[in-house]
C-alpha positions as CSV (number, residue, x, y, z in Angstrom):
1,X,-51.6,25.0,-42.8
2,X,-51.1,22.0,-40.5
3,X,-47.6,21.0,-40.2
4,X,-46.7,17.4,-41.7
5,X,-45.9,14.3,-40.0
6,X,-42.3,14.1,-40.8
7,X,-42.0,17.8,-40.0
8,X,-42.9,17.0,-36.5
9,X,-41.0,14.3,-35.6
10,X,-38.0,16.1,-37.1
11,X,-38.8,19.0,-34.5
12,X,-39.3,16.4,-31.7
13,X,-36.1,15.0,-32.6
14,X,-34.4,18.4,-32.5
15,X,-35.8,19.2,-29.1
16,X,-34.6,16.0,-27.9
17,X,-31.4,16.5,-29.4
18,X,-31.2,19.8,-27.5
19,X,-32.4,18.5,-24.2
20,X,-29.8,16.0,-24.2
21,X,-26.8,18.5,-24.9
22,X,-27.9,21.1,-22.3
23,X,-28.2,17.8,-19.6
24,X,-24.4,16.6,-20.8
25,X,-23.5,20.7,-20.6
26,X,-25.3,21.1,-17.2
27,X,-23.5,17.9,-15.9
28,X,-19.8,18.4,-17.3
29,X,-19.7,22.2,-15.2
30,X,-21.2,20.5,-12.2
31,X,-18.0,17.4,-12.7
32,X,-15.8,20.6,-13.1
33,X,-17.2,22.5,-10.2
34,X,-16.6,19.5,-7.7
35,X,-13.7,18.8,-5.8
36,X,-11.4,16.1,-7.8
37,X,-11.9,13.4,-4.9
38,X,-15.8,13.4,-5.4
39,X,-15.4,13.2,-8.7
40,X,-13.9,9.9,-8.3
41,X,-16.4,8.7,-5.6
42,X,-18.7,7.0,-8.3
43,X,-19.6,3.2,-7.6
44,X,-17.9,2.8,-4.3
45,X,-19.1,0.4,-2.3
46,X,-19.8,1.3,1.6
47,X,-17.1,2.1,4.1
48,X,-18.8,2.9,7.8
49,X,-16.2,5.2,9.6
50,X,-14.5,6.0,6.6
51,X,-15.1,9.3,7.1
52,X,-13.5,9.8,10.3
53,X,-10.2,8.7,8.3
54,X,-7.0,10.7,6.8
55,X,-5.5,8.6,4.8
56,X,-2.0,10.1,4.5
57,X,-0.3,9.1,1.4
58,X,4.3,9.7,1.6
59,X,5.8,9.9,-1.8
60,X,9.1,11.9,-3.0
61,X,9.5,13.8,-6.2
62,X,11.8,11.4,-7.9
63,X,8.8,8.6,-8.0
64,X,5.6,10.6,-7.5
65,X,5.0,10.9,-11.5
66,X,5.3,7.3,-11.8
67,X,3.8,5.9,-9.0
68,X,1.0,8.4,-7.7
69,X,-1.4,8.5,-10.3
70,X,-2.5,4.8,-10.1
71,X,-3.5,5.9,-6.8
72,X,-6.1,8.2,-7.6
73,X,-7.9,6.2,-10.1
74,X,-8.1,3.1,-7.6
75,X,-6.6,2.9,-3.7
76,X,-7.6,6.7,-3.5
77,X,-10.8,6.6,-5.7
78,X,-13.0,5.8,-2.7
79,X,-11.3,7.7,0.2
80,X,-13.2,10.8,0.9
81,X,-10.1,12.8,2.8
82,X,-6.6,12.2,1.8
83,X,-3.4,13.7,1.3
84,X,-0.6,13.5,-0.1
85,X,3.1,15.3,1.2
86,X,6.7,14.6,-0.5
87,X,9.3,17.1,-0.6
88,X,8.2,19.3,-3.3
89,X,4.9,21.0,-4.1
90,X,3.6,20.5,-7.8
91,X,0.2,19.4,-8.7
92,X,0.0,15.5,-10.5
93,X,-3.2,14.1,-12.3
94,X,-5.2,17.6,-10.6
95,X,-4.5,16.9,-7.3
96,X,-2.3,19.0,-5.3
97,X,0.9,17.4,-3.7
98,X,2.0,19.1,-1.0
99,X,5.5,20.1,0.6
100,X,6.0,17.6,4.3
101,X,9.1,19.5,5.4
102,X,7.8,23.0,4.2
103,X,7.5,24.0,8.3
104,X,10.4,22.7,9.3
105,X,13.2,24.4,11.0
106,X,15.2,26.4,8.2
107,X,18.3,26.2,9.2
108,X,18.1,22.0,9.9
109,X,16.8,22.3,6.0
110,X,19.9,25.2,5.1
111,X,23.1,22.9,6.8
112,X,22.1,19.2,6.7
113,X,23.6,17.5,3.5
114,X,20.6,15.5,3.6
115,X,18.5,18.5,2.1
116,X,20.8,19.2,-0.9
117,X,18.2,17.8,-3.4
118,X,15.7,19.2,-1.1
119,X,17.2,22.7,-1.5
120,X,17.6,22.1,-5.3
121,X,14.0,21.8,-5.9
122,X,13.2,25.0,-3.8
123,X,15.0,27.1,-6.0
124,X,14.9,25.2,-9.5
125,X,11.9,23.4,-9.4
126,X,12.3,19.9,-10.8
127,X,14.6,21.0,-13.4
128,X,17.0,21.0,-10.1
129,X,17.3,17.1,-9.8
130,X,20.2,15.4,-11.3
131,X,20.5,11.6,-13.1
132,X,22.1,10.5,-9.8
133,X,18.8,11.6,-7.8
134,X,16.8,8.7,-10.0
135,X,19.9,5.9,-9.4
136,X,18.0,2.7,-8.5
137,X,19.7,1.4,-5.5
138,X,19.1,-1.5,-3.9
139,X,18.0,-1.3,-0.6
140,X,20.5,-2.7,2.0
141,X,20.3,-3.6,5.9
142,X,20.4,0.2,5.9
143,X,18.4,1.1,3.6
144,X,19.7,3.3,0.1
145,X,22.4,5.1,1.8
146,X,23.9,6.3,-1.5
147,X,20.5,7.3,-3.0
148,X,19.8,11.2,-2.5
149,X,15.3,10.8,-2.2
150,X,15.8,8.0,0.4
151,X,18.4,10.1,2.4
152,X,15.8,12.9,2.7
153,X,12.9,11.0,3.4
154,X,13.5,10.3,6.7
155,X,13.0,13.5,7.7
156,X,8.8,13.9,6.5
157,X,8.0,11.2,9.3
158,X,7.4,13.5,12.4
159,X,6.6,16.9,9.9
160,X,3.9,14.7,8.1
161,X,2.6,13.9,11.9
162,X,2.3,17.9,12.0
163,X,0.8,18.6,8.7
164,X,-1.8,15.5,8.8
165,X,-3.6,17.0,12.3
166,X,-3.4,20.5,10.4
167,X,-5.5,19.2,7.6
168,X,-8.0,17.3,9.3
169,X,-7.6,18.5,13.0
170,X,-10.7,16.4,13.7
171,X,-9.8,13.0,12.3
172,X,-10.2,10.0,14.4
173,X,-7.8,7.6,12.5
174,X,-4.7,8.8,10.8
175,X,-3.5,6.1,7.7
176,X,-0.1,6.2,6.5
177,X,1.0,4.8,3.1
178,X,3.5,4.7,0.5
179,X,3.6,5.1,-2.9
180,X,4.3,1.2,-3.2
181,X,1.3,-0.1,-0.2
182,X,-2.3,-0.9,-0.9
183,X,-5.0,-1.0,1.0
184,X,-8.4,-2.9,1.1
185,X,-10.5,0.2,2.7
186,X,-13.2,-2.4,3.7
187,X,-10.9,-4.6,5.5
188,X,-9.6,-1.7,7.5
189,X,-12.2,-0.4,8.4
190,X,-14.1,-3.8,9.9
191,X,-10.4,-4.3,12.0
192,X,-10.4,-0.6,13.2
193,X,-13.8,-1.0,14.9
194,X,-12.8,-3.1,17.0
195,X,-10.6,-0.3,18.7
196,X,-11.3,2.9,20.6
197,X,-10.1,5.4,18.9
198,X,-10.5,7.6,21.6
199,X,-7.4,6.1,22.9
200,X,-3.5,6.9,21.9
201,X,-2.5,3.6,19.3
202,X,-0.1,3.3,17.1
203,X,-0.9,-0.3,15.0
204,X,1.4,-1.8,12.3
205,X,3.9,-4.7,11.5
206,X,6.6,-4.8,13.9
207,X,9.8,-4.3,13.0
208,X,13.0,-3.6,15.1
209,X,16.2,-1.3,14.6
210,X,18.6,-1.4,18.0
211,X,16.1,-1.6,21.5
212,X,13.2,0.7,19.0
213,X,9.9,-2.2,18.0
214,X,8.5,0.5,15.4
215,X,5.6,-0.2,12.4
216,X,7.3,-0.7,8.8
217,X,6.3,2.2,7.0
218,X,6.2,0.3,3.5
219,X,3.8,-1.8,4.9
220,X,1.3,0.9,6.3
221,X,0.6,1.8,9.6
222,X,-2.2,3.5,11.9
223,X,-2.4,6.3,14.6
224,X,-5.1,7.2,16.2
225,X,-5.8,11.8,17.0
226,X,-4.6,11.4,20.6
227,X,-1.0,9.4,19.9
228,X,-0.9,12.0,17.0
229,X,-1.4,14.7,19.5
230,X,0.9,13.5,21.5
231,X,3.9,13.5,19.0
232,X,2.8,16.5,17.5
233,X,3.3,18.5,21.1
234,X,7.1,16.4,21.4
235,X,7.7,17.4,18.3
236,X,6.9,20.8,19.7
237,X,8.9,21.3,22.6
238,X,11.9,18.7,21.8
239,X,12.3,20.0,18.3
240,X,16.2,20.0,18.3
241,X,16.8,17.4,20.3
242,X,14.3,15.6,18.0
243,X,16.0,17.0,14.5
244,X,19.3,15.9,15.7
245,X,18.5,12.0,16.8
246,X,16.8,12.1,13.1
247,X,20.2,13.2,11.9
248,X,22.0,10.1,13.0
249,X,19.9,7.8,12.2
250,X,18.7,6.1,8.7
251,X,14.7,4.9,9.4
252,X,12.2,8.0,10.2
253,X,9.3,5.3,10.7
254,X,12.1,4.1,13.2
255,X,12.4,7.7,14.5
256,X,8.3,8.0,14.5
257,X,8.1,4.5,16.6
258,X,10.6,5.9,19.2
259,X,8.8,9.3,19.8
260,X,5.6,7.3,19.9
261,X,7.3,5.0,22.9
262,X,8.9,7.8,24.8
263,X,5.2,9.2,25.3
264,X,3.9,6.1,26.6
265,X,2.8,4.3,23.4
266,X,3.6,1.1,22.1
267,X,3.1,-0.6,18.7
268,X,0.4,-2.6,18.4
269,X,1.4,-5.6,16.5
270,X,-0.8,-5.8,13.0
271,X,1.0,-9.0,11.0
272,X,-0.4,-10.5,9.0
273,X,-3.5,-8.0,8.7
274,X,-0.7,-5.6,7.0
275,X,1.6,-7.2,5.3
276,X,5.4,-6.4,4.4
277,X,4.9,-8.7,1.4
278,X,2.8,-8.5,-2.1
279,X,0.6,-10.8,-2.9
280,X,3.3,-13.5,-4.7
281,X,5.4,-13.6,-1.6
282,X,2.5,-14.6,0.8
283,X,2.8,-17.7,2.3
284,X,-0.6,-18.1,3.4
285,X,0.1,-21.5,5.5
286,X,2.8,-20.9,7.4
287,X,3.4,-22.1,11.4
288,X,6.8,-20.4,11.4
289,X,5.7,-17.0,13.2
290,X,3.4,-16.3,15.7
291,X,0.0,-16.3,14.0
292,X,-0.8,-18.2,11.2
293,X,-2.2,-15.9,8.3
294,X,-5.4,-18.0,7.2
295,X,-8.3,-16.9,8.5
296,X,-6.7,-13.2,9.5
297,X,-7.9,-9.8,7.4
298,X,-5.7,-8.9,5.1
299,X,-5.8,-4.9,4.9
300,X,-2.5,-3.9,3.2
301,X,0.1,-5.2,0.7
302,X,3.6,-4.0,0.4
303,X,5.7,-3.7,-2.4
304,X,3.8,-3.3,-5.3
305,X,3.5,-2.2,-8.5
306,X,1.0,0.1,-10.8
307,X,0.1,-3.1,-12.7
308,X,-0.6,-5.2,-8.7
309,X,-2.4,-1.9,-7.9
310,X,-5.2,-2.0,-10.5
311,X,-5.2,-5.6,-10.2
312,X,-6.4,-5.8,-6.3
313,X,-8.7,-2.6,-7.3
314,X,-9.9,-4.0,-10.2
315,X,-10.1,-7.8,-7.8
316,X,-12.0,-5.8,-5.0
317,X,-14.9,-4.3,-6.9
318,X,-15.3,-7.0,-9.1
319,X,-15.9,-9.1,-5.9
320,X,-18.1,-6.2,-4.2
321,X,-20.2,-5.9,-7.2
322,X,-20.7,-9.8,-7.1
323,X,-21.3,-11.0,-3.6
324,X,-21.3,-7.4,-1.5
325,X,-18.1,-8.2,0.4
326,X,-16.0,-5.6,1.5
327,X,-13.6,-8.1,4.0
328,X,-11.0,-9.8,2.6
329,X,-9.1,-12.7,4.4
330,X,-5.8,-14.2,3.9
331,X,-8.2,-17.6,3.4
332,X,-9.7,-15.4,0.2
333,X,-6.1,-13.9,-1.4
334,X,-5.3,-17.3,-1.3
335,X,-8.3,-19.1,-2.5
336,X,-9.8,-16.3,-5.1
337,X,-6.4,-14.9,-6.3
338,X,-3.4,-17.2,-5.7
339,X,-4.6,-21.0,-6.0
340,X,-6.6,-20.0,-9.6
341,X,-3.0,-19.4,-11.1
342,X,-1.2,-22.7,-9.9
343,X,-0.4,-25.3,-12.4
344,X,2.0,-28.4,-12.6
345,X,4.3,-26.5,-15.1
346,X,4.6,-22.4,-15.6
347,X,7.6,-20.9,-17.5
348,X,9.1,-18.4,-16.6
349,X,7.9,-18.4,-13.1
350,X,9.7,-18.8,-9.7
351,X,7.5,-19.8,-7.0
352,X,10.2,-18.9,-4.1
353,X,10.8,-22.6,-3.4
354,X,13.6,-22.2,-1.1
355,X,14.6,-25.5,0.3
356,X,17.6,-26.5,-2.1
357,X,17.9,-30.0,-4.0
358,X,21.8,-31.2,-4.5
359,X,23.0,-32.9,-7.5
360,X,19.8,-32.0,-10.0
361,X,20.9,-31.5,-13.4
362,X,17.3,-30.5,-15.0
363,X,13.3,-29.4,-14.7
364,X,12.1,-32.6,-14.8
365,X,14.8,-34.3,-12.0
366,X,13.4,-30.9,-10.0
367,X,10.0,-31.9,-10.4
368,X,10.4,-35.5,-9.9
369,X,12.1,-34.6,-6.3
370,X,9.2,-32.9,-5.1
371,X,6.6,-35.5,-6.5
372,X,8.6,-38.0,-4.4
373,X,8.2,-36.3,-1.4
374,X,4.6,-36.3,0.3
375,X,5.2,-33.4,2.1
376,X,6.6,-31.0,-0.8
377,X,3.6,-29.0,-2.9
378,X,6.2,-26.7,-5.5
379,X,9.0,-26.5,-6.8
380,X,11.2,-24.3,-9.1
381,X,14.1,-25.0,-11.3
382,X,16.1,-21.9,-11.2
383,X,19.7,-21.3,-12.4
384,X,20.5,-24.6,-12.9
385,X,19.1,-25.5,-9.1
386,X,16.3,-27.2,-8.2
387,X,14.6,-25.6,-4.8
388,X,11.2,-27.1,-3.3
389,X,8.4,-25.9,-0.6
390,X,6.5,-27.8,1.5
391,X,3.7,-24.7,1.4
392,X,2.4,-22.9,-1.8
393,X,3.6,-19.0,-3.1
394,X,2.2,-18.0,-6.1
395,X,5.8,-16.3,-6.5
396,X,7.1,-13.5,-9.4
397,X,7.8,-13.5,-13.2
398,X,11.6,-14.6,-14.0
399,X,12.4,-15.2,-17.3
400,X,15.2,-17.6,-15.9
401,X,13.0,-20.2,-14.0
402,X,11.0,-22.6,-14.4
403,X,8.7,-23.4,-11.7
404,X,5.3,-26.2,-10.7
405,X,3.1,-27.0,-8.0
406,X,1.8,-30.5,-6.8
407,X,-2.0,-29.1,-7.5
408,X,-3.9,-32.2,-6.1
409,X,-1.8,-31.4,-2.7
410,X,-2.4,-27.8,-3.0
411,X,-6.1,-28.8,-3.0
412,X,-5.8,-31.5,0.3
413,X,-4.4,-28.5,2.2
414,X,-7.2,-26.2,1.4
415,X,-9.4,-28.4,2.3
416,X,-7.8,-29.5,5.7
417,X,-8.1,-25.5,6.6
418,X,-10.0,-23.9,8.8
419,X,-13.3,-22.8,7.9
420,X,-13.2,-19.0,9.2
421,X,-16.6,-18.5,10.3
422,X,-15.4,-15.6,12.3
423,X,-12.4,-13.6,11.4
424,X,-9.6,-13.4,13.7
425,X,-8.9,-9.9,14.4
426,X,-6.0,-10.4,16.6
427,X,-7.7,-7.8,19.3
C-alpha cells in the first residue's frame, strides 16, 4: 500500500525534527568541550597582534564577585589569553582566578601584618573575611590605609610580574588592568605597533610618589617580555631587599616603576592615550597639560563601573559593526559619546564646572552668568553654588545639582577642531 501524502510529510517533518536536535546536541558538547575564552570569541571584530598579548587582569577577593564578571562578557570577551591573579584562588563565572602571592616568600606572607586577611583566606576560605575587610574607604594621598584588601595589594605587583611570564613565557606584550580599567583592544593594538617590542618598555600615565615617575596602575599600563624579564630576574636575586622596600611603602605600581628604573627602564609617558579618568571626567579640550587630548587614541578608561563597562563594550561593537572601526580617538569619545548627551538644562547632573560664581542665589542666576560670558560653555548649580567651565565635561549623576551647557558654543568649538586625518600617537 503506498503511504499517503500527509503520512509523508509527517515523516519528513520528524526527520527534520531529529536532524535539528542531534545539530543543537552535537554543538552544545563541542561549546562544553571548548575552553571558556573561545567560547566567548563570537563576533569579534579583528585585532592584528592580539595574539602576542597577556592581558593581565589584578583584582582582590573582597571585589572580584562584583566587579569581575562584567569583564568576561565584554573587555575580556575578545582577548584570546588573559589572566586573572588576586589573593585567593576560587573559580568566578567558570573561569579560574588565580592566587598572585601563592610563590612568594612564606615567611614575608607568615610575619607581615599586611597578610592577615591574606592568611585568613588560606585557612578559611572566604568564610575567613570579616565586615571590616568590605569597609569602603575613601582613598586618601596615601591611598586606603585603614582598609585590609588595599593594604595587601601592594604586594601582587612584582609576584604578578612572575606569574604573568610563567603563563605565557612567550608573550610579546604584557597588559595590566584592574577590576575598575577598560580597554579599547583595537586602539591598543594600532598604538603598540608603532613600538618594538623586542625592546625593554614600560608605557603608562605618569605619575609620581618621592624622586619614583611610575605608570598609575588604575589607569592600565604596558610592559614589554624583555623589561618583564628583567624584573622578573631582580626580583630573583634581590628578593629581600625587594620584599622589605615593599614593606615601607603604600603604592606596588610605585614599587614596580622603581624596579623597572633601577634596571635601566623608564616610563614611557601614555596620557591621554590611557586615561586616569572615565569617560564624564574627560575634558577633551584642554591646553592645561602637555598634549592636548583631541585627536590622540584613547585606549583605556579609569574608574569605572559594570554599568560604564557594558556601555563602552556595547558603544565599540555597535560602531565596529557599523563603519568597521576599531580606533577610537579622544575627537570620537567626545563627538559619538559625550556631545549627544549635552543639553541647556539636565537635572540631576553636575558637569564638574569648577570655576566658582559669588553671590548666586539660584539655577537660573547660575545659568545667566555663564550665558553672559562668551568664553563659558557649562555650568552647574550645585549646593546652593553656581560653578562654570570654559570647556565641556559631560560630568556624573548627582541628585543635588543641577547642571547646562551653552550647546550652540559647544558646537563652534567642535567645529574650530582639528580635523585628525592622522592620529597622533605620541611616538
Amino acid at each position: 500500500m503506498i503511504p499517503t501524502r500527509p503520512f509523508r510529510r509527517r515523516t519528513t517533518f520528524l526527520a527534520a525534527l531529529l536532524g535539528l536536535f542531534l545539530l543543537y546536541h552535537f554543538l552544545t558538547i563541542r561549546q562544553e568541550l571548548e575552553p571558556p575564552h573561545e567560547r566567548r570569541r563570537v563576533d569579534c571584530p579583528p585585532l592584528p597582534g592580539m595574539d602576542d598579548v597577556l592581558v593581565v587582569l589584578k583584582t582582590g577577593v573582597t571585589e572580584a564577585t562584583d566587579k569581575i564578571p562584567i569583564h568576561f562578557q565584554t573587555t575580556l570577551r575578545c582577548v584570546p589569553h588573559y589572566v586573572v591573579f588576586s589573593d585567593f584562588e576560587e573559580e568566578i563565572g567558570g573561569i579560574r582566578i588565580y592566587d598572585a602571592l601563592q610563590n612568594m616568600d612564606p615567611e614575608v606572607k607568615r610575619t607581615v601584618p599586611d597578610f592577615d586577611i591574606y592568611n585568613r583566606l588560606q585557612s578559611q576560605g572566604r568564610a575567613g573575611l570579616a565586615s571590616d575587610d568590605f569597609a569602603d574607604e575613601a582613598n586618601s594621598a596615601i591611598g586606603k590605609p585603614n582598609n585590609p584588601g588595599w593594604k595587601l595589594d601592594k604586594w601582587k605587583f612584582l609576584p604578578m610580574v612572575q606569574e604573568s611570564l610563567k603563563y605565557k613565557p612567550d608573550a610579546k606584550w604584557y597588559v595590566f588592568m584592574e577590576a575598575d580599567t577598560y580597554f579599547s583592544w583595537g586602539t591598543l593594538m594600532a598604538w603598540l605597533s608603532h613600538f618594538d617590542a623586542s625592546k625593554p618598555y614600560y608605557i603608562g600615565t605618569e605619575t609620581q610618589i618621592a624622586d619614583v615617575i611610575f605608570a598609575h596602575g588604575g589607569s592600565g599600563f604596558v610592559v614589554s617580555r624583555p623589561a618583564m624579564e628583567l624584573v622578573n630576574d631582580d626580583y630573583n636575586t634581590r628578593s629581600v631587599l625587594l620584599n622589605e622596600y615593599t614593606d615601607g611603602h603604600w603604592a606596588g605600581d610605585c614599587v614596580l616603576g622603581k624596579v623597572l628604573a633601577d634596571n635601566g627602564v623608564s616610563l614611557h609617558y601614555s596620557w591621554p592615550i590611557l586615561q586616569n579618568s572615565n569617560v564624564g571626567e574627560l575634558d577633551e579640550f584642554t591646553t592645561g597639560f602637555y598634549r592636548e587630548p583631541w585627536c590622540f587614541p584613547a585606549a583605556a578608561f579609569h574608574h569605572v563601573g559594570a554599568s560604564d563597562i557594558q556601555d563602552l563594550a556595547q558603544f565599540e561593537m555597535h560602531r565596529w559593526r557599523l563603519s568597521q572601526k576599531t580606533t577610537l580617538l579622544h575627537k570620537d569619545v567626545f563627538q559619538e559619546l559625550i556631545y549627544p548627551e549635552l543639553s541647556n538644562v539636565r537635572d540631576n547632573w553636575d558637569n564638574l564646572s569648577e570655576d566658582e560664581q559669588l553671590v548666586v542665589s539660584s539655577f537660573h542666576e547660575c545659568k545667566s552668568i555663564c550665558t553672559n560670558d562668551p568664553d563659558c560653555v557649562q555650568f552647574v548649580y550645585r549646593a546652593d553654588k553656581c560653578f562654570t567651565g570654559k570647556t565641556p565635561r559631560l560630568g556624573v549623576r548627582n541628585p543635588d545639582a543641577r547642571a547646562g551647557w551653552i550647546v550652540r558654543r559647544v558646537e563652534s568649538m567642535v567645529d574650530k577642531a582639528p580635523s585628525c586625518s592622522k592620529p597622533n600617537w605620541g611616538v
